[in-house]
Each structure stands twice: as C-alpha cells, then as structure tokens.
VMD Tcl script that draws the C-alpha trace (Angstrom):
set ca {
  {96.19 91.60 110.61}
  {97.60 90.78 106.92}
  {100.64 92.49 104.96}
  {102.01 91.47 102.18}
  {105.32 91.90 100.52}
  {107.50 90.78 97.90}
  {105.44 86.96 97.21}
  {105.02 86.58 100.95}
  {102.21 87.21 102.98}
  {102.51 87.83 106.82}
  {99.33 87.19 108.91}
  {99.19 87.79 112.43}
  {96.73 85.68 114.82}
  {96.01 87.99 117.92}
  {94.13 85.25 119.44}
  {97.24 82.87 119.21}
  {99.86 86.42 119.45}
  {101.95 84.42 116.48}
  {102.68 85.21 113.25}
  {103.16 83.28 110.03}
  {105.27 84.54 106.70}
  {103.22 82.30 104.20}
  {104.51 81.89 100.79}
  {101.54 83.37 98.01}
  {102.26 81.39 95.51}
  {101.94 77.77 96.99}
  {99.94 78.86 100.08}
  {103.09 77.01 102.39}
  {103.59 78.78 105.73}
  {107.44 79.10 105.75}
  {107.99 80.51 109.12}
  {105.88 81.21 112.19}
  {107.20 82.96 115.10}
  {105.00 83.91 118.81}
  {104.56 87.88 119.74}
  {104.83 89.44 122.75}
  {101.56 90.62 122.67}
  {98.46 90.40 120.64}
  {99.02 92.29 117.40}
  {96.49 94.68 116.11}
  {98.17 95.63 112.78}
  {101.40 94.87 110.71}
  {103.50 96.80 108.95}
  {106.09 95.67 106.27}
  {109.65 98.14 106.04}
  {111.71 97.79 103.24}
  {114.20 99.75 104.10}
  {117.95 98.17 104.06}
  {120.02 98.45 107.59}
  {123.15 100.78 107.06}
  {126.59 99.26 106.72}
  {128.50 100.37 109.50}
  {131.62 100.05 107.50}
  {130.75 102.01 104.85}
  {131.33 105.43 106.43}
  {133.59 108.22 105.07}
  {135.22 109.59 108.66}
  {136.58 108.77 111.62}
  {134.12 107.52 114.26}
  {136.28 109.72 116.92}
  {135.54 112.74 115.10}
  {133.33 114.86 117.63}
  {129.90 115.20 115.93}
  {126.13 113.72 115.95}
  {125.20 111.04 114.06}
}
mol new
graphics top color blue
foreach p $ca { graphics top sphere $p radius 0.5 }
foreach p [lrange $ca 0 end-1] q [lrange $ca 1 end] { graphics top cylinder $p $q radius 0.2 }
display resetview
C-alpha cells in the first residue's frame, strides 16, 4: 500500500508488516516503523488534534462533548 502526502511518501510492506515515510524528492527513507499486522491499505489524515486548552467553558459544566 502507497499514500502520499505533503513531499512524503508512506509505503507499507505487508510481507515485512513495516512501514517507511520516504522523502519524494531525494528518494531517502526518513523513518520506518513495524505494524501490528500486515497492512492492506493506508490512509493519510490531515486533520490537526484539538487543543485542549483552547475551550470557552468550564470542563465541570454538565454537558456532552
């Protein structure tokens, strides 16, 4: 499986269960990390993790999130 995102390109090796973050532009593998299990497709999120600070009440307040 292959993503790619921002100049990087993530390739997973089922055989192996690792994956590598490879850098597109001078083909370097900057990071490679082992899996759990054998991946059958990747998925890139670019979504940004909420500050916890930054809310506008008081966590006590009795409501859902």
């Amino acid at each position: 499986a292959i993503a790619e995102h921002d100049g990087f390109v993530y390739v997973a090796d089922p055989e192996t269960q690792t994956i590598h973050v490879v850098d597109y532009a001078s083909g370097e593998v900057v990071r490679s990390g082992e899996l759990p299990h054998a991946p059958n497709e990747l998925v890139v999120s670019t979504a940004e993790l909420p500050d916890e600070d930054a809310h506008d009440h008081d966590e006590e307040d009795d409501h859902d999130h």
